[in-house]
C-alpha positions in Angstrom: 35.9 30.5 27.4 35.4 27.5 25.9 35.5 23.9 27.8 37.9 21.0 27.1 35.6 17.6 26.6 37.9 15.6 29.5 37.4 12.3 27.6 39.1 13.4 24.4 42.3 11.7 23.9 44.1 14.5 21.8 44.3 18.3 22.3 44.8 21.2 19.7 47.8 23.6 20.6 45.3 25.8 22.3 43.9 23.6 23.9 46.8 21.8 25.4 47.7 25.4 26.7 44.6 26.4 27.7 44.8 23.0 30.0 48.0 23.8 31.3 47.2 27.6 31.8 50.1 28.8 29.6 50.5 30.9 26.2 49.9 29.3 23.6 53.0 30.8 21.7 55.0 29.3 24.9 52.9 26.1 24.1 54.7 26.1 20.7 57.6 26.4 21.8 57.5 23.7 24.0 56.4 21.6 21.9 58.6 22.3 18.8 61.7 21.9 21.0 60.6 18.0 21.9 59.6 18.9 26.0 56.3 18.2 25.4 55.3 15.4 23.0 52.6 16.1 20.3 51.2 13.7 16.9 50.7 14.7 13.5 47.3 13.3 12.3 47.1 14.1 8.1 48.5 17.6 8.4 47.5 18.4 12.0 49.1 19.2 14.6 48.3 17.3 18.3 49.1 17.0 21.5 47.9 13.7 23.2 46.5 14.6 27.0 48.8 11.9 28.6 52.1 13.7 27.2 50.9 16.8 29.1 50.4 14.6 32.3 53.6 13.0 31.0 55.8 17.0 30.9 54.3 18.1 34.3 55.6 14.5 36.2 58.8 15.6 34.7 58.6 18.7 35.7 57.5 17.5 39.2 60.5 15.1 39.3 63.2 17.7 38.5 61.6 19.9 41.2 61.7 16.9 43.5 65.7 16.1 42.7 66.6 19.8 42.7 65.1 20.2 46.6 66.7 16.9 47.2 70.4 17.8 46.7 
């Protein structure tokens, strides 16, 4: 298994879902339908590590609402 460098600012696909400890075919998906942010950089595809912190807090407030009501 290969280690994430915490200090990098952007992720690969895999490595975005490797960080979250999801697919990474579910990682596509989230990403191509907008719930998770990502950056193209020339013809790359990234994911910048504060929109993953960014989808869990929304996750976390949903769950939060949800249990509220």
């Amino acid at each position: 298994m290969q280690r994430i460098a915490d200090d990098r600012v952007v992720l690969t696909i895999e490595e975005a879902a490797q960080r979250l400890g999801i697919g990474r075919t579910t990682m596509y998906a989230l990403v191509m339908s907008g719930e998770i942010r990502s950056v193209t950089i020339g013809r790359l595809r990234r994911v910048p590590v504060r929109c993953l912190t960014e989808y869990v807090n929304s996750l976390l407030a949903d769950d939060t609402a949800a249990t509220a009501a």
